[in-house]
C-alpha positions as a Markdown table, in Angstrom:
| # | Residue | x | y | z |
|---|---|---|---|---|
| 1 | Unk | -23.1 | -39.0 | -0.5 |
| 2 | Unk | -24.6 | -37.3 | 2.3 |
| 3 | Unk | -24.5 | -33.7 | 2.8 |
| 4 | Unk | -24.7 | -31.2 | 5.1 |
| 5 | Unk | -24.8 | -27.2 | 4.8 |
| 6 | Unk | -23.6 | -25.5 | 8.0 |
| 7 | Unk | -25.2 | -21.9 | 7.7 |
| 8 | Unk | -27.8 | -22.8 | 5.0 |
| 9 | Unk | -29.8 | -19.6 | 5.5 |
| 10 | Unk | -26.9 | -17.3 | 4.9 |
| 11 | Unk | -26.0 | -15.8 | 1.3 |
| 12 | Unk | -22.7 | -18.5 | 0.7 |
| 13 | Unk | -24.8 | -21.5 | 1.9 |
| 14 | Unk | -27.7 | -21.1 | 0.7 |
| 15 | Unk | -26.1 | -21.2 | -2.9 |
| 16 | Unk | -23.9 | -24.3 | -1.9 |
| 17 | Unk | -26.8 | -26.2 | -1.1 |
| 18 | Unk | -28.3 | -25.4 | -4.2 |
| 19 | Unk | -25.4 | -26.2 | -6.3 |
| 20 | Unk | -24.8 | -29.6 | -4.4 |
| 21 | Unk | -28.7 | -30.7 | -4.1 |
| 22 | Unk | -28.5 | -32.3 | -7.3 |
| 23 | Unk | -25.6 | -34.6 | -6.4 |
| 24 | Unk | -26.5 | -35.4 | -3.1 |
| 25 | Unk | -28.6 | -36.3 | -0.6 |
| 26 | Unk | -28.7 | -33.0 | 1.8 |
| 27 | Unk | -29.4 | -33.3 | 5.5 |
| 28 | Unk | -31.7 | -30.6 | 7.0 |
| 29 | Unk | -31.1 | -29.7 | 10.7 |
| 30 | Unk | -35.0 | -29.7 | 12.5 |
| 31 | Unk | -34.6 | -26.4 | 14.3 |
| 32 | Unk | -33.3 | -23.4 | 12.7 |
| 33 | Unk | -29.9 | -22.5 | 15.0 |
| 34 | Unk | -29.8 | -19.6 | 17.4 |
| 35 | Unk | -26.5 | -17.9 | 15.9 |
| 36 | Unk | -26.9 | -14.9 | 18.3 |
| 37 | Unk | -26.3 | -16.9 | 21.5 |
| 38 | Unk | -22.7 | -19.2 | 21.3 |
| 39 | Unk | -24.1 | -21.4 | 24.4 |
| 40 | Unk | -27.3 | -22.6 | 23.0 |
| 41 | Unk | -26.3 | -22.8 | 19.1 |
| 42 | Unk | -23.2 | -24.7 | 20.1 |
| 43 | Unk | -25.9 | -27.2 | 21.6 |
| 44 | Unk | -27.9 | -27.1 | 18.6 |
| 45 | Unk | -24.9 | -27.7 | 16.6 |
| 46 | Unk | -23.9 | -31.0 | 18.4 |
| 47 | Unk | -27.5 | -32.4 | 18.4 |
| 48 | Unk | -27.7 | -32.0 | 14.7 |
| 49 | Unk | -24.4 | -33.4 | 14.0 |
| 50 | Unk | -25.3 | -36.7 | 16.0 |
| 51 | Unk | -28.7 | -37.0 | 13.5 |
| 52 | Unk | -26.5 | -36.2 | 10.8 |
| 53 | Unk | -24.0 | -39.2 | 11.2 |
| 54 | Unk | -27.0 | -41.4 | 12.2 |
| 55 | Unk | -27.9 | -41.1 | 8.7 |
| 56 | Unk | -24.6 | -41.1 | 7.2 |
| 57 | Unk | -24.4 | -44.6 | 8.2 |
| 58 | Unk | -22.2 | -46.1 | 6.0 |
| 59 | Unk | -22.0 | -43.5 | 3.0 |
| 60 | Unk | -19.3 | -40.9 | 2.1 |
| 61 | Unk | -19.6 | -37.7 | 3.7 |
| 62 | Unk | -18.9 | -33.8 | 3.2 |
| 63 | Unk | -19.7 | -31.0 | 5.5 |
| 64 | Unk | -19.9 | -27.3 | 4.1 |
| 65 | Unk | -18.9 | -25.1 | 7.2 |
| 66 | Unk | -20.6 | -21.7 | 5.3 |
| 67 | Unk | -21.3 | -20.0 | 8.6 |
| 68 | Unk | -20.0 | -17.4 | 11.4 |
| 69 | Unk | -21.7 | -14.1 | 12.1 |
| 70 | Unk | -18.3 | -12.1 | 12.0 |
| 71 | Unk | -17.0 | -9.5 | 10.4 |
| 72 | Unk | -13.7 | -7.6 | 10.3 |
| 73 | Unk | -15.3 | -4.8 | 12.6 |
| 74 | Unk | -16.3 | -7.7 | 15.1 |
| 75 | Unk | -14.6 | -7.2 | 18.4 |
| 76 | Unk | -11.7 | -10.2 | 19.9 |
| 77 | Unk | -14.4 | -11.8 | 22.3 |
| 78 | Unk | -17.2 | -12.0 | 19.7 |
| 79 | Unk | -14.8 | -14.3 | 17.5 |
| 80 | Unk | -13.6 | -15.9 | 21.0 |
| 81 | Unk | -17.4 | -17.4 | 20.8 |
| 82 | Unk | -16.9 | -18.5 | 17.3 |
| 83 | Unk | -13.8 | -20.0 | 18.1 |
| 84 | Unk | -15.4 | -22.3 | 20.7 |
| 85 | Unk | -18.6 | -22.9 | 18.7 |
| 86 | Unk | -16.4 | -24.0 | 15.9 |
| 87 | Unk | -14.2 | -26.1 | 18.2 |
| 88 | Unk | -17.3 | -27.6 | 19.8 |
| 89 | Unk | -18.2 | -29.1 | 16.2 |
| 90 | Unk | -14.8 | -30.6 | 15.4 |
| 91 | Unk | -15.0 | -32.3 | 18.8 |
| 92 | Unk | -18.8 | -33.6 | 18.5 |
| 93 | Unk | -17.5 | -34.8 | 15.2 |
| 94 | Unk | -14.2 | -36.5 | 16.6 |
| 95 | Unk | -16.5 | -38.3 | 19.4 |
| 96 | Unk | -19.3 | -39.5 | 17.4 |
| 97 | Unk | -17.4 | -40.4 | 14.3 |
| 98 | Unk | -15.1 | -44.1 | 14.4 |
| 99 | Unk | -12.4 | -44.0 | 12.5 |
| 100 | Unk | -13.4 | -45.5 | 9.5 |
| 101 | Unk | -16.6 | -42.9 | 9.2 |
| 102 | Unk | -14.0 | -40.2 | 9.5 |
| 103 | Unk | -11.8 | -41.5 | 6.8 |
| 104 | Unk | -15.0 | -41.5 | 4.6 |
| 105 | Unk | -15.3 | -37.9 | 4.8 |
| 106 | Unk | -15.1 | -34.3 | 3.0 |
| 107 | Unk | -15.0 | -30.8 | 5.3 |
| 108 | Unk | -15.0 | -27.8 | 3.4 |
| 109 | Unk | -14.4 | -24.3 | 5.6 |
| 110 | Unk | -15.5 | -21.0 | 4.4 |
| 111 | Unk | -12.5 | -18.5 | 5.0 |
| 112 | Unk | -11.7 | -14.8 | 4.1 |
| 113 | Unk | -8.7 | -14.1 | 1.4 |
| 114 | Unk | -9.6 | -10.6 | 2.8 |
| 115 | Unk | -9.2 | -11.2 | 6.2 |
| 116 | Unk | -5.8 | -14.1 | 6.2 |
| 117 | Unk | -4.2 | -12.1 | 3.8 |
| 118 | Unk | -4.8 | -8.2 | 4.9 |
| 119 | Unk | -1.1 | -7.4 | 6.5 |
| 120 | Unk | 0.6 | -9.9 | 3.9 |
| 121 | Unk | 3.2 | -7.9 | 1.6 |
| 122 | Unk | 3.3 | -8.2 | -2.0 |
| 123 | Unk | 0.4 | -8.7 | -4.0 |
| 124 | Unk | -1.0 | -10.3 | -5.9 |
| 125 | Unk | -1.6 | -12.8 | -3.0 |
| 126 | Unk | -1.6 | -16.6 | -3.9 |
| 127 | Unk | -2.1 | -19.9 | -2.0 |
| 128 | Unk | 1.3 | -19.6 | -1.3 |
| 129 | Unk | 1.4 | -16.2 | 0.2 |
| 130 | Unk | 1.8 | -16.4 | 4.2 |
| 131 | Unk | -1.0 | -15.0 | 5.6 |
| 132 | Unk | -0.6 | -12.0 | 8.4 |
| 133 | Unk | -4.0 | -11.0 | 9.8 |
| 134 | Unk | -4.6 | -7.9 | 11.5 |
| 135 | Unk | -8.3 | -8.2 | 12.7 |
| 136 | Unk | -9.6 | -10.3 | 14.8 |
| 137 | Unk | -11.7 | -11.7 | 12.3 |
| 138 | Unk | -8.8 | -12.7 | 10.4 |
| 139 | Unk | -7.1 | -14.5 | 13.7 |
| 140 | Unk | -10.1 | -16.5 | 13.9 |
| 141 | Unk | -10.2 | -17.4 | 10.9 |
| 142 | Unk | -6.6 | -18.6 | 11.1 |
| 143 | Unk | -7.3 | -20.2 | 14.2 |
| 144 | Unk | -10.2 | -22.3 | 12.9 |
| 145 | Unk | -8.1 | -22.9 | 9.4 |
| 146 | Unk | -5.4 | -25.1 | 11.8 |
| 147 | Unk | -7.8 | -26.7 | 13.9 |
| 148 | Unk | -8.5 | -28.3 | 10.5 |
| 149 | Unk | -5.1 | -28.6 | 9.3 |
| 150 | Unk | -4.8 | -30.9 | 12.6 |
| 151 | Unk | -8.5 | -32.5 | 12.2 |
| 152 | Unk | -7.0 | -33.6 | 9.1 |
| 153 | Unk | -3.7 | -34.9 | 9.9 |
| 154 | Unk | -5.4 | -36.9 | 13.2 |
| 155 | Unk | -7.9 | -38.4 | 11.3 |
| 156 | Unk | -7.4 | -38.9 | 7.2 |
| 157 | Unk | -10.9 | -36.3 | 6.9 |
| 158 | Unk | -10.3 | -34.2 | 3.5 |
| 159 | Unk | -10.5 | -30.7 | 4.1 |
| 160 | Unk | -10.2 | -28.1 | 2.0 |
| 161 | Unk | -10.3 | -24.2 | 3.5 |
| 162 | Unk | -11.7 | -21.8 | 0.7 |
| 163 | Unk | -10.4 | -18.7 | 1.1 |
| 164 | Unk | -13.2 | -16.5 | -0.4 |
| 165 | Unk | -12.7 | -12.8 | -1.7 |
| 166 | Unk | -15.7 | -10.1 | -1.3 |
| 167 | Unk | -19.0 | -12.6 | -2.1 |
| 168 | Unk | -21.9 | -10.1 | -3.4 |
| 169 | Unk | -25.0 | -11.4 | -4.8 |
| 170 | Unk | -29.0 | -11.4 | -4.6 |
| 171 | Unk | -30.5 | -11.1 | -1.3 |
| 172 | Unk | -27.4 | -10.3 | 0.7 |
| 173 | Unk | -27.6 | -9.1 | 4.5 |
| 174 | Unk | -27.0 | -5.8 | 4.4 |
| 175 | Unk | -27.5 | -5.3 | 8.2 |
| 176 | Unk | -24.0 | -6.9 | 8.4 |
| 177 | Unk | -22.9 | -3.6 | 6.4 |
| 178 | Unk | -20.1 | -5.4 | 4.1 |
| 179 | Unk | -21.8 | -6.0 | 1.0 |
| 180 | Unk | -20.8 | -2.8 | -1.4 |
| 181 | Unk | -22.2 | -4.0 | -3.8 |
| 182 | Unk | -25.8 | -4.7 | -2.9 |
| 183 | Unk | -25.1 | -0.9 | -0.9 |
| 184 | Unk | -24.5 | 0.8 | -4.0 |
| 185 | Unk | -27.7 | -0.6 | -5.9 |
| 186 | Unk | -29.5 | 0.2 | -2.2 |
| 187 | Unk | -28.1 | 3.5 | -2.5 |
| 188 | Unk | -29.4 | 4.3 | -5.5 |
| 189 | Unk | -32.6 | 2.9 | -5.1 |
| 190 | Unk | -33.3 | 5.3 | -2.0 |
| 191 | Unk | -31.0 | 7.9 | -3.3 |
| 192 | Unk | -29.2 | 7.9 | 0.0 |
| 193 | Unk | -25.4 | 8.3 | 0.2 |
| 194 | Unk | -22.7 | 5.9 | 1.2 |
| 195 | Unk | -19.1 | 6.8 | 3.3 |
| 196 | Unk | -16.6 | 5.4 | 1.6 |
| 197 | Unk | -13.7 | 5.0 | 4.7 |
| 198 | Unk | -11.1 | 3.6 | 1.5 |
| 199 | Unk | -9.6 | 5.7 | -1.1 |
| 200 | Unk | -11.0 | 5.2 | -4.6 |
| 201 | Unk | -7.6 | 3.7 | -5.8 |
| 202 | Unk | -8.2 | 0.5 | -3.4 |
| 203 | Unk | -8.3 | -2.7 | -5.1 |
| 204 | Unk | -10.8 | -5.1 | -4.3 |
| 205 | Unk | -11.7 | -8.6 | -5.7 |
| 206 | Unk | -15.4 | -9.6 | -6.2 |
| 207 | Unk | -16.7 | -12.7 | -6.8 |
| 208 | Unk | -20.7 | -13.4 | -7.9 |
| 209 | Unk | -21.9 | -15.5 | -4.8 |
| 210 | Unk | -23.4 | -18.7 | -7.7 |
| 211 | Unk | -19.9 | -18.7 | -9.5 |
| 212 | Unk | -18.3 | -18.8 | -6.3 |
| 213 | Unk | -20.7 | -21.6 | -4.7 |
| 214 | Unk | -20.3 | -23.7 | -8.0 |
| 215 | Unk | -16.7 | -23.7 | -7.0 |
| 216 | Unk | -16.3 | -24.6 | -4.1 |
| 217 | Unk | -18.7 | -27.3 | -4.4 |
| 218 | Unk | -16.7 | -28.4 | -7.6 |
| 219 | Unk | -12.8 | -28.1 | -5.8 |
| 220 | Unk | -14.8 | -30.4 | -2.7 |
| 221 | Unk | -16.0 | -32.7 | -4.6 |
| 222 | Unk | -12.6 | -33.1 | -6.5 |
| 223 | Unk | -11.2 | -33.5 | -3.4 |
| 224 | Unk | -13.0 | -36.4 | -2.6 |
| 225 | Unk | -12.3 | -38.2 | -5.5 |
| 226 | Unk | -8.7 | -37.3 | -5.9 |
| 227 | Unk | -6.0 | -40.0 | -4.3 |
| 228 | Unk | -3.9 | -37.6 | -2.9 |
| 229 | Unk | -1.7 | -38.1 | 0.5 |
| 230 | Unk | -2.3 | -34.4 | 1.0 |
| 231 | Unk | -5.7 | -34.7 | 2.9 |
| 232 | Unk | -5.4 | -30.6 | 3.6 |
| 233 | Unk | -6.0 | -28.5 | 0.8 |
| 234 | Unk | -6.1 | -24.5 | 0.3 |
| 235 | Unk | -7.8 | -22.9 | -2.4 |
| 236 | Unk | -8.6 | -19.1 | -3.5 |
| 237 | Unk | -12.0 | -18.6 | -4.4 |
| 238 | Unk | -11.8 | -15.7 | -6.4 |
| 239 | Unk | -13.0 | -13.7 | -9.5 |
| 240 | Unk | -10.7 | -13.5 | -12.4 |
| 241 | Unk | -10.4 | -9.4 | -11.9 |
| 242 | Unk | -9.6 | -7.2 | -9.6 |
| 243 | Unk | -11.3 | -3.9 | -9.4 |
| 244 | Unk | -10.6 | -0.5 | -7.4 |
| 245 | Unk | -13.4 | 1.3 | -6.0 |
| 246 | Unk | -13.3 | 4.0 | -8.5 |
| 247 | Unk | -13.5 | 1.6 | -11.2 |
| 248 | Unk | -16.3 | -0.3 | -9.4 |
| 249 | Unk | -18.4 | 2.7 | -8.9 |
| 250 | Unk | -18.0 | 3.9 | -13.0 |
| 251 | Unk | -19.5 | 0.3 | -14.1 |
| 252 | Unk | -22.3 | 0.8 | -11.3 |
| 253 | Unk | -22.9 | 4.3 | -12.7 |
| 254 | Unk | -23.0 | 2.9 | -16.5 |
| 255 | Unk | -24.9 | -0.3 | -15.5 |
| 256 | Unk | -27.4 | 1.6 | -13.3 |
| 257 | Unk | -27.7 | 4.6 | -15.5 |
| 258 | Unk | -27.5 | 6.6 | -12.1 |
| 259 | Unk | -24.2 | 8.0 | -10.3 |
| 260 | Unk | -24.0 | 6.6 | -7.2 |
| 261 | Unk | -24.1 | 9.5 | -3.8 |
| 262 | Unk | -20.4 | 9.0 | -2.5 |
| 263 | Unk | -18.7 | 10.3 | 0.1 |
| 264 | Unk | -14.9 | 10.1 | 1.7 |
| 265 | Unk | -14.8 | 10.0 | 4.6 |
| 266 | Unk | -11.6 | 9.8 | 7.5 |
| 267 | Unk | -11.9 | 6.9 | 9.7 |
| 268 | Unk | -9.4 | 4.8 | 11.9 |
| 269 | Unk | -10.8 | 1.8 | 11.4 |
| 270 | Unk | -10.4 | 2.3 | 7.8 |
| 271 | Unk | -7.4 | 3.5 | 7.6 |
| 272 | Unk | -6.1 | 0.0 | 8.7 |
| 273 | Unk | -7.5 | -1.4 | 5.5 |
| 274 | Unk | -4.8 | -2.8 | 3.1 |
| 275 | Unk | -5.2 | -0.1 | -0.1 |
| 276 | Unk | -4.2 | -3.6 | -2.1 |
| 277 | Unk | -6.0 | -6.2 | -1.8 |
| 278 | Unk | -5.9 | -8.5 | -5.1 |
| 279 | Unk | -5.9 | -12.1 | -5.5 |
| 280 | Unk | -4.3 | -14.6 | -8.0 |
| 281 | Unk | -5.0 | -18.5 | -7.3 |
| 282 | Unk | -2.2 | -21.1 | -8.3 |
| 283 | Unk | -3.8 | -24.0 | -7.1 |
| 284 | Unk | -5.6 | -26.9 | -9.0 |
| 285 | Unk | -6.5 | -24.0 | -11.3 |
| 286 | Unk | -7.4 | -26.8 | -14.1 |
| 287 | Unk | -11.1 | -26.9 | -11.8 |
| 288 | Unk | -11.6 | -22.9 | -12.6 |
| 289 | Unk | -14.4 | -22.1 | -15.4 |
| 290 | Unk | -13.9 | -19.7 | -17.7 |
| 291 | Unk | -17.7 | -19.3 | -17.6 |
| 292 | Unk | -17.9 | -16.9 | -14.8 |
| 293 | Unk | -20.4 | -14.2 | -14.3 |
| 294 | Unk | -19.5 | -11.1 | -15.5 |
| 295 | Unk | -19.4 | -7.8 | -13.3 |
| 296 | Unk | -22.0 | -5.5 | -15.0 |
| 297 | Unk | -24.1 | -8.7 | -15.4 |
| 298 | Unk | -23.3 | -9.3 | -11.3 |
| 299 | Unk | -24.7 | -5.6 | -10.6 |
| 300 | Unk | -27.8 | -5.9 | -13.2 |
| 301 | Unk | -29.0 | -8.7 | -11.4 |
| 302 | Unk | -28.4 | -7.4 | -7.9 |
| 303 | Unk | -30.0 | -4.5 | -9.0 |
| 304 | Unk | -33.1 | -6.9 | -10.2 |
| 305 | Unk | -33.0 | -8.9 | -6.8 |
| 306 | Unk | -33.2 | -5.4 | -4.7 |
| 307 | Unk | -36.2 | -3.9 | -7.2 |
| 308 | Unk | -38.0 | -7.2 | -7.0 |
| 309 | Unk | -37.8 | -7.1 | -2.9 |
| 310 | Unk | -39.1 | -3.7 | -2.7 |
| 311 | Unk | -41.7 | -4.4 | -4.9 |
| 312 | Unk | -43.0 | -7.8 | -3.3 |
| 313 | Unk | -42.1 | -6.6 | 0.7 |
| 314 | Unk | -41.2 | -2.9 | 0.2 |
| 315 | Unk | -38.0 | -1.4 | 2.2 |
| 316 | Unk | -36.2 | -3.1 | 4.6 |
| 317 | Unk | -35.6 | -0.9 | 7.8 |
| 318 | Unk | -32.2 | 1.0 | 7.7 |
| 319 | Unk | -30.2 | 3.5 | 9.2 |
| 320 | Unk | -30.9 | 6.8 | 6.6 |
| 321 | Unk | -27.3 | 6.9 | 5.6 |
| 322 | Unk | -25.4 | 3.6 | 3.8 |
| 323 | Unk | -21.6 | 3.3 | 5.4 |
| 324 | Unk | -19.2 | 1.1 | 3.6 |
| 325 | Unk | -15.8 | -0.2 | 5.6 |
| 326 | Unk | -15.1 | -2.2 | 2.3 |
């Protein structure tokens, strides 16, 4: 089986490659890609999928699609970009792939439960939930989701579209200001406050970013081997709890023996955030583990990741006050 990790460096693909390294043999693109301009990374894209199927030869195949620089703040013509970037790979595929190579092959998609699901109506949401978007973020990832339904259906490729709840783990990018998590244990490092833009009653699902790689590795794999007709499969990566806010920051404060600097604050932007957001997968549930990480043992070892940064680099440069859309 060859593999390839689209978005290696980021805090989802990095842990994919890790879980899958042992199982397969993982292709490494030779340049590191330029996500900050769509035009040249969508070259860079298309050069290393042509290396990649020159070594697939004749093996099996799977593709991890664990990138995308958006967030649900991202404006309609930033996602526009990802859209085509995204579009340009299926079609680089589609040309250098025959139709036997296809067949042979696994695509897994990173999505956002978050994002799909965030004007859907009565939660808990399931794989069976119709999704309603309301950020661009979320069309896009809707939009790219069906270019894969139809990838699929066109060429016999298994792909199976993760939809992910909030990912939080060690070395998280906190530049892209969506990780509470890894802002609350910032926080309280540099005893700086965060805004809070949700009200403490707001459910959220977190999932620890290795339980949540081991998954999705796990439900890709499974789909390769299974001899299903359906060739186009969605799947909930959650945690097994959902938490509010509230809740969240009282385990933070137990865990980190320090109550986190809080602070509600009015925005409009946040006040189109679903106050329920909560998550219940139905699908191929028999591949779940029981053997998940738990949330204070998630924090503590955030917490650990964040102490041991300062201590081998020091701080990361920051705006002085922490904001959190959630």
């Amino acid at each position: 089986m060859k593999v390839w990790v689209i978005g290696r460096g980021g805090l989802l693909g990095r842990s994919v490659e890790s879980a899958v390294s042992n199982s397969a043999s993982v292709f490494v693109p030779k340049q590191t890609f330029a996500w900050h301009d769509s035009a040249l990374v969508s070259k860079q894209i298309a050069d290393a999928c042509k290396s990649f199927f020159d070594e697939v030869g004749d093996e099996n195949w799977t593709i991890y699609w664990c990138a995308g620089r958006g967030t649900l703040s991202s404006l309609p013509i930033q996602m526009t970009e990802e859209n085509q970037v995204f579009a340009g790979l299926i079609k680089t595929i589609e040309v250098v792939c025959s139709a036997a190579v296809l067949k042979s092959g696994t695509f897994f998609y990173a999505s956002s439960a978050g994002a799909v699901y965030a004007g859907s109506s009565k939660p808990p949401f399931t794989e069976l939930t119709e999704a309603k978007s309301l950020s661009a973020y979320g069309d896009a990832k809707l939009h790219q989701e069906a270019l894969l339904k139809e990838f699929a259906k066109s060429h016999q490729v298994r792909v199976l579209v993760g939809r992910i709840s909030n990912l939080y783990g060690a070395r998280q990018d906190l530049a892209k200001n969506q990780g509470l998590i890894s802002t609350i244990c910032y926080s309280v490092l540099r005893r700086q406050p965060i805004s809070l833009f949700v009200p403490l009653e707001t459910s959220r699902n977190y999932v620890y970013i290795d339980d949540a790689a081991k998954s999705v590795v796990r439900h890709t794999q499974s789909l390769f081997s299974a001899a299903s007709e359906n060739k186009f499969v969605i799947k909930l990566i959650v945690a097994q709890d959902n938490l509010t806010i509230g809740s969240i920051l009282k385990i933070a404060t137990s865990v980190l023996r320090v109550r986190p600097l809080v602070t509600i604050s009015a925005n409009k932007s946040g006040s189109t955030q679903p106050q329920s957001l909560v998550f219940k997968s139905v699908v191929n549930t028999n591949l779940d583990t029981d053997s998940s990480t738990g949330f204070t043992v998630g924090v503590k070892k955030v917490m650990s990741d964040l102490q041991s940064s300062f201590l081998a680099t020091g701080w990361q440069n920051t705006s002085e006050k922490t904001s959190e859309k959630v």
